[in-house]
Every structure is written in structure tokens, then in C-alpha cells.
N, C-alpha and C positions, 0 to 999 in steps of 0.2 A: 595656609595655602596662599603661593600667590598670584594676585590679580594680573589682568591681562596688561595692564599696564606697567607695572614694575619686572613682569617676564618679557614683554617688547622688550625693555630698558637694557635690560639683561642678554637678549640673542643683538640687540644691535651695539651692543660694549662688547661681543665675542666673550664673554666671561666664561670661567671657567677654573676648574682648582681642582689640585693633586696634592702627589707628594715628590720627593724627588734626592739624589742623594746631595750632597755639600761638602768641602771641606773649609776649614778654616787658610785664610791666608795667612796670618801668623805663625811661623816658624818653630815659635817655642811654648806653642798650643797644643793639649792632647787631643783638641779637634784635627789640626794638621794632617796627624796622619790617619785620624779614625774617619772614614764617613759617616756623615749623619744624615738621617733619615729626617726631612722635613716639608711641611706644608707650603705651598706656593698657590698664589692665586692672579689670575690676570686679566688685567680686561683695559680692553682700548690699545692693545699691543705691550702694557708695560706690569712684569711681572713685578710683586711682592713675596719675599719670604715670610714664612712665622717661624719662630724670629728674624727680625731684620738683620742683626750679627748676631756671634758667637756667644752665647749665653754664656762663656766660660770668660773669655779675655776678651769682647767685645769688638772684635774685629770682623772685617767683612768677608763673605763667605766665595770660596772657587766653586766654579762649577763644574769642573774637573779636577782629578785626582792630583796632589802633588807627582810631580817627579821624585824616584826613587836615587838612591843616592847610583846604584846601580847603572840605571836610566842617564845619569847627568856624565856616568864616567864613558859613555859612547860617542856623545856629542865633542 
């Protein structure tokens, strides 16, 4: 359990943690087009993933969906 002190710490850092989806920004990642399901945690305004990149090709993660090739032939 934690003390009143380390839980002050905690509501005045805003903490707090989920999960959330991700994709890879690397192109020729089978994260790219898969979303992944992962942990994020934040406090003081600045989010952390678990993991920080791509477990796969170690690149850093979108927060939104790639564009579908579909998607790119409209614009």
C-alpha cells in the first residue's frame, strides 16, 4: 500500500497508465500495418510507451493508423 506521501507525488505528477493501440513507423515492418496493443504511462504531461519502439525492427511507434494505399490514391 501506498503512503500518503508517494500518493500526493503521484495525483500532483497527474499519473496515470493504460493501454493503447500503435503502429510501427517503418514501412517494411509487420508492425506497420498490424496494430499493437500496448502499455503507456504518463505523468507530468509526457507519455512513455512499454516498449519504447518496435520490438520487431526497433523503430518508433505512430499513433495513428498508416495510410492505406487506397487512402494515399485520393489525395
Amino acid at each position: 500500500m501506498m503512503d500518503f506521501g508517494e500518493a500526493h507525488e503521484r495525483f500532483l505528477a497527474a499519473y496515470h497508465t493504460g493501454f493503447t493501440d500503435v503502429w510501427c513507423s517503418n514501412r517494411k515492418c509487420d508492425n506497420h500495418d498490424q496494430g499493437q496493443s500496448i502499455r503507456y504511462e504518463v505523468e507530468y504531461g509526457q507519455a512513455t510507451y512499454m516498449p519504447p519502439e518496435c520490438d520487431k525492427c526497433g523503430a518508433s511507434w505512430l499513433n495513428e493508423a498508416p495510410a492505406t494505399e487506397d487512402e494515399e490514391d485520393e489525395y
